[in-house]
C-alpha positions in Angstrom: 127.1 64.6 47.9 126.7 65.3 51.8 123.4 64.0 51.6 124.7 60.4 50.4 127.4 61.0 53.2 125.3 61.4 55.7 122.9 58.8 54.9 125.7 56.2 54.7 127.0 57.4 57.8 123.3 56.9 59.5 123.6 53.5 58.2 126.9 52.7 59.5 125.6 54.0 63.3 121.7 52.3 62.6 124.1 48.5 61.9 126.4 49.6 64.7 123.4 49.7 67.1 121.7 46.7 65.9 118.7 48.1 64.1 116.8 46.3 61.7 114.5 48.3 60.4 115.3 51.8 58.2 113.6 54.7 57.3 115.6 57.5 55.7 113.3 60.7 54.9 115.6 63.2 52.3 114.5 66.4 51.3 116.8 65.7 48.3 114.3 63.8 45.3 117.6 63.5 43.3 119.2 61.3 46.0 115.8 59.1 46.3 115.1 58.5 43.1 118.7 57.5 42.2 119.2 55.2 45.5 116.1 53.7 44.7 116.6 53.1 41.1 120.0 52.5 41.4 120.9 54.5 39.1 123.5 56.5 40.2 125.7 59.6 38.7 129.6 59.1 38.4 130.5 61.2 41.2 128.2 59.9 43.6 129.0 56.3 42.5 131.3 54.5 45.8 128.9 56.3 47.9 126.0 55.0 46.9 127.5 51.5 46.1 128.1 51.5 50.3 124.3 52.9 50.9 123.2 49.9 48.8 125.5 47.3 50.2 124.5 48.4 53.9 121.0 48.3 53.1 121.0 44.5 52.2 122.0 44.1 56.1 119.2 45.4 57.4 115.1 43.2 57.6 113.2 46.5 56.2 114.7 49.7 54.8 113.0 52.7 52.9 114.1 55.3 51.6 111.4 58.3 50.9 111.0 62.1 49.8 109.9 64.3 52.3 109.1 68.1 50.7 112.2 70.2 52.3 108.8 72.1 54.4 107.7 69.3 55.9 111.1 67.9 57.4 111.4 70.4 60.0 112.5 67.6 62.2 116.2 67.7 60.5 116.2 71.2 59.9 
């Protein structure tokens, strides 16, 4: 759940700023697989219906796995 949260809230700041082009790297395969098959759990539902409605605003957005040991960017 604070994975979706902060991703939607990246997405609110990435529109705010104008941005047309997303990458989101998550250490979290649960959350990529589900935003990108929109298929999405109950409790992660209203979330995720914002990530996918402020991802058709930008030109080009992905959303990828990145192996917790290789994202030592964001930790």
């Amino acid at each position: 759940m604070a994975q979706s949260m902060a991703v939607r809230a990246a997405l609110f700041f990435a529109k705010a700023h104008n941005l047309t082009h997303v990458w989101i790297q998550s250490d979290s395969l649960v959350f990529v697989l589900a935003i990108n098959s929109k298929t999405w759990p109950m409790e992660l539902y209203e979330v995720l219906m914002d990530i996918a409605l402020l991802s058709s605003t930008f030109s080009v957005i992905c959303f990828s796995f990145i192996p917790r040991h290789q994202n030592s960017l964001a930790n």
